[in-house]
N, C-alpha and C positions, 0 to 999 in steps of 0.2 A: 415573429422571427425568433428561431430559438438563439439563447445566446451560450457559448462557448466559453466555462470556467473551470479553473482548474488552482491547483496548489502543489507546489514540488519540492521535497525534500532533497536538498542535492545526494550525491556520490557522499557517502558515508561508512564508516565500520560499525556503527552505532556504539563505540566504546568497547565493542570485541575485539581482538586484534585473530582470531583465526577465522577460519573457511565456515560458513553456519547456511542452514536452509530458511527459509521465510516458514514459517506454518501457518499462522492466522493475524490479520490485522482487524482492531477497533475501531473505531470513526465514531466518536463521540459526537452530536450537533445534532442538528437539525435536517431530516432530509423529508424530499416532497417531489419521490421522482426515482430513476437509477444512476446508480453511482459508477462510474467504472475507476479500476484503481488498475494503474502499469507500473513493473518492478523490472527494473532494470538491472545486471552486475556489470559486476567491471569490464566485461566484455562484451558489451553489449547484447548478450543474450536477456528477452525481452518477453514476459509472463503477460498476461490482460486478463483482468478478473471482472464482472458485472455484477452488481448487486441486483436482486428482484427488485419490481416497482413497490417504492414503499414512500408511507406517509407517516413518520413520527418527531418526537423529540427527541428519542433516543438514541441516534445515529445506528449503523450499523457492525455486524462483523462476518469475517468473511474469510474462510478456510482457505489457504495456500496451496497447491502442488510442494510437494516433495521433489521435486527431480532439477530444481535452481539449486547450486552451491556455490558460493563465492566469499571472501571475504566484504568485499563493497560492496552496494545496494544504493540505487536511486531509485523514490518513489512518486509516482505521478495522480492524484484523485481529482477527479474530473466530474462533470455532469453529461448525460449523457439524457440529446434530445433537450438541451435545454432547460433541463429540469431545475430545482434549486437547492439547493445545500448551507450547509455553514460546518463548520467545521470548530469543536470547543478542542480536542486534547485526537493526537493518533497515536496507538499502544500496539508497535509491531513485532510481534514476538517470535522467534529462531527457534532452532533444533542446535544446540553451537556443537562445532567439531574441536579438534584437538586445539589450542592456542597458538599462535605463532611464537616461535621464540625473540625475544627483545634484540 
């Protein structure tokens, strides 16, 4: 029975305070399977990305769409079918827009 795991970064600005796009995320670990990762903003508009099936130490990385803008971002990485993971470090990297003013 596959089983169903996941790890969530809540709603965050990641220390940007203006509107940024997601481009690509890291996932440093251990994977033995596909990964799916969902990115949520502040509005609930809602991206699903899959990683190919893969088998390494390495973890993986995995290019973004362009067309999310937001200031806040929650992140969701999950297994998919079960598969198995770990997770050591995630490195999610923006496009940043103009800053908010204070």
């Amino acid at each position: 029975i596959p089983i169903e795991a996941y790890a969530v970064v809540p709603i965050s600005d990641f220390g940007y305070r203006g509107q940024k796009t997601p481009r690509s995320i890291i996932i440093a670990g251990k994977v033995n399977g596909k990964i799916k990762v969902t990115i949520t903003d502040e509005k609930e508009a809602t991206r699903e990305y899959l990683s190919q099936d893969l088998k390494n130490d390495d973890g993986i990385k995995l290019a973004l769409r362009s067309d999310q803008r937001s200031r806040y971002f929650k992140v969701k990485i999950g297994n998919e079918e079960g598969s198995d993971f770990s997770i050591d470090s995630i490195d999610l990297n923006f496009i940043p827009g103009p800053e908010a003013s204070k």
